[in-house]
C-alpha positions as CSV (number, residue, x, y, z in Angstrom):
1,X,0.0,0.0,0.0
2,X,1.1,3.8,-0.7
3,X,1.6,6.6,1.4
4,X,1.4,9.7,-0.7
5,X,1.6,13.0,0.0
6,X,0.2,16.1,-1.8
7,X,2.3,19.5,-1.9
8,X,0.7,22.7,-3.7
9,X,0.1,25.3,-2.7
10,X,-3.7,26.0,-3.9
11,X,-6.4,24.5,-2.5
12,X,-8.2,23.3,-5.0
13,X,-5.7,21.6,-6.6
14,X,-4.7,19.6,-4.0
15,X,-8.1,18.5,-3.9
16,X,-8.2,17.7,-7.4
17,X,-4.9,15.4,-7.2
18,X,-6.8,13.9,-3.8
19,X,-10.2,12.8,-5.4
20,X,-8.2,11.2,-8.4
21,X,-6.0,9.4,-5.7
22,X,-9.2,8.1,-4.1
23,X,-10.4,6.2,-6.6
24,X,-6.9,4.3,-6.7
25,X,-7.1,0.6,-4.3
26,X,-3.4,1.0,-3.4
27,X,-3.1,4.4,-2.0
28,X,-3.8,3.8,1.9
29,X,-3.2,7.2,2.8
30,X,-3.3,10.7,1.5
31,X,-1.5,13.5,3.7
32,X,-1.2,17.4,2.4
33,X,1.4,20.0,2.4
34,X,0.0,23.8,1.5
35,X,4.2,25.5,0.9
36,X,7.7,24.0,0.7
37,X,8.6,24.1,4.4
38,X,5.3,22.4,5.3
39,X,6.2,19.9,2.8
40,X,9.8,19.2,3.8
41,X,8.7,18.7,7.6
42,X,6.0,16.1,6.2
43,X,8.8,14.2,4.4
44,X,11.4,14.2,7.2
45,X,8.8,13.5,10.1
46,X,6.4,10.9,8.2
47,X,8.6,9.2,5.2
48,X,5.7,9.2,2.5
49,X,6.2,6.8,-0.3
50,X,5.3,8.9,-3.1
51,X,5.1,12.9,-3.1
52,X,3.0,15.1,-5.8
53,X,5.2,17.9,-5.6
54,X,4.1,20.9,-7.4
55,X,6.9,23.2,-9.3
56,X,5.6,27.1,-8.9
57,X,4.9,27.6,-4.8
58,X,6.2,31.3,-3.6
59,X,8.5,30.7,-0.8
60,X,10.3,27.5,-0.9
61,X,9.3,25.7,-4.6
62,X,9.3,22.7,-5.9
63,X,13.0,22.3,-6.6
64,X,14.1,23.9,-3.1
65,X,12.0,20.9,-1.3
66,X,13.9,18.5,-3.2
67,X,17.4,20.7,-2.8
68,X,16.9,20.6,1.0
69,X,15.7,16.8,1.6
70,X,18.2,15.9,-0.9
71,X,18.2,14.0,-3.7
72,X,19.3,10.4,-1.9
73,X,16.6,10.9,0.5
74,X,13.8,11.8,-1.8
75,X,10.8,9.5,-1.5
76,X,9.5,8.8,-5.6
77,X,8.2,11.8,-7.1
78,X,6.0,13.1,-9.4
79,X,6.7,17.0,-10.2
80,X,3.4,18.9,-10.9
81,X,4.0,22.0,-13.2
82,X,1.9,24.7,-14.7
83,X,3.3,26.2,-17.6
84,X,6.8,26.4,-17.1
85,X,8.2,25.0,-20.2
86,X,11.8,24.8,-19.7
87,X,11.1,22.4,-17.1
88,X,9.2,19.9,-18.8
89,X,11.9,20.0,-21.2
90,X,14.2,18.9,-18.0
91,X,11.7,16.2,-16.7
92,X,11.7,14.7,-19.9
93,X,15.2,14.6,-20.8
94,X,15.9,13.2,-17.3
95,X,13.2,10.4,-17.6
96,X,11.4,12.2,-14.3
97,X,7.4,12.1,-14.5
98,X,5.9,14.9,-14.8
99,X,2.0,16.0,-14.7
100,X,1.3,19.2,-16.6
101,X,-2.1,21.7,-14.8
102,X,-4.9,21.4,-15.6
103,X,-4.2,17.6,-14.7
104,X,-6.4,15.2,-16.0
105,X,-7.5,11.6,-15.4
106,X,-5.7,9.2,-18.1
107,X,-2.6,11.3,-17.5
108,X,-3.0,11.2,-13.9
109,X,-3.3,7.0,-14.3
110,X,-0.4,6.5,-16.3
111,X,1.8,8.9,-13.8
112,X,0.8,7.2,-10.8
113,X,0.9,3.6,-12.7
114,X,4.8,4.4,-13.4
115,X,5.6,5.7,-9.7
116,X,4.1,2.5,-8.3
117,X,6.3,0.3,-10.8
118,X,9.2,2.8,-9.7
119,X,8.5,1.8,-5.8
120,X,8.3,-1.8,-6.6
121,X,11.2,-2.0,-8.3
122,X,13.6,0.5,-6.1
123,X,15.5,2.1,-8.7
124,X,18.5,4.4,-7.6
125,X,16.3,7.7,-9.2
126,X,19.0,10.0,-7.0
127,X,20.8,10.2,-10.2
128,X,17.8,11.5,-12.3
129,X,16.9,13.7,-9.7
130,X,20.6,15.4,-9.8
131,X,20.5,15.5,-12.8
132,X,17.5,17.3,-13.5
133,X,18.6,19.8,-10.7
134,X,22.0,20.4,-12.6
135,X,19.9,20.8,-15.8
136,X,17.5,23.6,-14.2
137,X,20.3,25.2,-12.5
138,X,22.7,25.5,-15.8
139,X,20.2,26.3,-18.6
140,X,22.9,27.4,-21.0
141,X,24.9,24.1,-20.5
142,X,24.6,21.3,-22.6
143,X,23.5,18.0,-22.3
144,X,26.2,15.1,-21.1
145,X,23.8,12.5,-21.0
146,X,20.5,11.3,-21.7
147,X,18.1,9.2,-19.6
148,X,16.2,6.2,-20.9
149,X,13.5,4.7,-19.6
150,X,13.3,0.7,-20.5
151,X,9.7,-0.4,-18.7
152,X,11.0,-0.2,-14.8
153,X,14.7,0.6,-16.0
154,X,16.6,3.7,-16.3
155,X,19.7,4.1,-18.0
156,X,22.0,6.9,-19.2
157,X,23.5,6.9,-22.8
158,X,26.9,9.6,-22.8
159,X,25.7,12.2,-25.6
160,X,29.4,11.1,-27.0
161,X,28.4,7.9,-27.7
162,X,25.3,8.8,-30.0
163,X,25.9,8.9,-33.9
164,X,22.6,10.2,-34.7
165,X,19.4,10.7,-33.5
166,X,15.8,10.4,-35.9
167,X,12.7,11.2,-34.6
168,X,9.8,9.2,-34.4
169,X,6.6,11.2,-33.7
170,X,6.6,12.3,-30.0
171,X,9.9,10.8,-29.0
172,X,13.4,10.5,-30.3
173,X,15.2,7.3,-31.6
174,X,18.9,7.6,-30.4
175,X,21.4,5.8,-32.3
176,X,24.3,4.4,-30.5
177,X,26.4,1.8,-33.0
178,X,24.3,-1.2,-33.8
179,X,21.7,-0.3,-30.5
180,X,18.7,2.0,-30.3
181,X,17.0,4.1,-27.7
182,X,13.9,5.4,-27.5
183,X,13.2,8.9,-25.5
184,X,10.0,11.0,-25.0
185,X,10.8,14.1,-26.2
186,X,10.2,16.0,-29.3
187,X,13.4,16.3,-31.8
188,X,13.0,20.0,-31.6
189,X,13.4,20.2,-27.7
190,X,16.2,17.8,-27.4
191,X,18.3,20.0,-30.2
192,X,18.2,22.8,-28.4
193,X,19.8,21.1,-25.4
194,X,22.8,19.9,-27.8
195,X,25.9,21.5,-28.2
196,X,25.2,23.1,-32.0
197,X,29.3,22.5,-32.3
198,X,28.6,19.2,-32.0
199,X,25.4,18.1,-32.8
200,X,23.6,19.5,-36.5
201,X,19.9,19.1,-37.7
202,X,20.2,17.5,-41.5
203,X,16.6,16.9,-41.8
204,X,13.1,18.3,-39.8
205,X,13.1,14.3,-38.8
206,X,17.6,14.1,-38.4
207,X,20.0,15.2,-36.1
208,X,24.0,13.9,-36.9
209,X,26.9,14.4,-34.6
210,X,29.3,16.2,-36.7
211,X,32.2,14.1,-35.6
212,X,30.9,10.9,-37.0
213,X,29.9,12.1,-41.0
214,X,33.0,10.5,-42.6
215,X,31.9,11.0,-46.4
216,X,29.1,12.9,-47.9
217,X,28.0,12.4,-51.6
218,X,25.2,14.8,-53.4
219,X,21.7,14.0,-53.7
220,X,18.6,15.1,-55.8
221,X,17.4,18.7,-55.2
222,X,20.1,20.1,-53.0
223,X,20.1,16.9,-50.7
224,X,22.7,14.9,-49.4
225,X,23.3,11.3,-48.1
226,X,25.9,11.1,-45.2
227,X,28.0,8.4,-44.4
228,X,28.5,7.9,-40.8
229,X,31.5,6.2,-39.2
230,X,29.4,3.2,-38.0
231,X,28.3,2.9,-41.9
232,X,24.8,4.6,-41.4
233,X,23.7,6.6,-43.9
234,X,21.1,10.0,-43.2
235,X,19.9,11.8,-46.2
236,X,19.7,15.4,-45.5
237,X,16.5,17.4,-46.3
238,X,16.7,19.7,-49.2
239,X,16.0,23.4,-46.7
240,X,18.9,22.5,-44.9
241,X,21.4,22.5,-47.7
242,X,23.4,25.6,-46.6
243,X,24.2,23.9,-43.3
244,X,25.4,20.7,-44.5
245,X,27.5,22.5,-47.1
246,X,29.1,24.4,-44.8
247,X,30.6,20.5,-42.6
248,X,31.3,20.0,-45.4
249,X,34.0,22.9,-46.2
250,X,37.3,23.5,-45.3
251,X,37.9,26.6,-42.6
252,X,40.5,28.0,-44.4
């Protein structure tokens, strides 16, 4: 059975996020934190299992509760957020559930449906949650790594190990040698977390890392197909000619 507690600081939502707990057999209890402090004295004094912790609460927010419990002592969370984009971008890249306001139920039912797996499973999450925290604190510094989720699993794939990265509707294939990884997050909102050095967008549905195109031959209509060092091959879209043209040119 889970102990969950509920930190936001409006009333209403924490009754919303109560009534759709209610309905769930394994919850067995349901406390409530109104600010941050509130929240962190919950957590220290009663050791909840899981915590809906919202993101935007004046005083001590979201990210401070977690700063001062720490991120080793954490019970599982589930970050609740309004509208603040840049940190959905961060939940996602760090494989950290998120619910988004207005919250509804099917959303609500898959969140709580992973954070119960997460609790069965004990995974070491510390390392996600650090990582997020480094992401939020250093907006302007690029990504090392990128969480996966594999069912209850989470693993980290080094951004230097990735060739190329397509993507596939909502998420992003990343492709690392002969293996594949599959990441919720849309191609546009993992590019802007990549070095631009490092990482360049050959097609709307194609990011290569400029390191690993080792030939380049001309295609129909201003297109190119790249050779990659692992002997993939990405064809270029035809609007982002003047970008491949310039890898593929001499700086002097």
């Amino acid at each position: 059975m889970i102990r969950v507690l509920i930190v936001d600081d409006e009333p209403l939502a924490r009754e919303g996020l109560r009534l759709l707990l209610a309905t769930d057999p394994d919850v067995a209890a349901i406390d409530e934190a109104r600010s941050g402090r509130d929240a962190i004295a919950r957590i220290e004094a009663a050791r909840p299992d899981l915590v809906l912790l919202d993101v935007q609460m004046p005083g001590i927010d979201g990210f401070g509760v977690v700063d001062q419990i720490g991120a080793d002592r954490m019970p599982a969370v589930v970050f609740v957020t309004a509208h603040d984009r840049y940190a959905v971008q961060a939940f996602e890249l760090c494989a950290l559930d998120y619910l988004l306001k207005p919250v509804t139920g099917p959303r609500f039912a898959r969140a709580l449906s992973r954070a119960k797996a997460q609790l069965r499973e004990r995974p070491a999450a510390a390392d996600q949650i650090r990582h997020l925290l480094e992401t939020l604190a250093s907006p302007t510094r690029y990504l090392r790594r990128i969480a996966v989720r594999t069912g209850d699993t989470t693993r980290f794939v080094d951004i230097d190990a990735i060739d190329w990265i397509a993507a596939a509707e909502n998420y992003v294939e990343l492709h690392v040698g002969a293996a594949q990884h599959l990441v919720h997050v849309a191609l546009g909102t993992l590019e802007k977390s990549l070095d631009p050095a490092r990482f360049v967008r050959v097609h709307r549905s194609a990011i290569v890392q400029v390191d690993r195109i080792c030939a380049a031959r001309p295609a129909q209509h201003g297109e190119y197909v790249l050779t990659l060092t692992g002997g993939a091959t990405v064809r270029s879209g035809r609007s982002y000619h003047d970008a491949v043209k310039a890898l593929l040119s001499n700086p002097f």
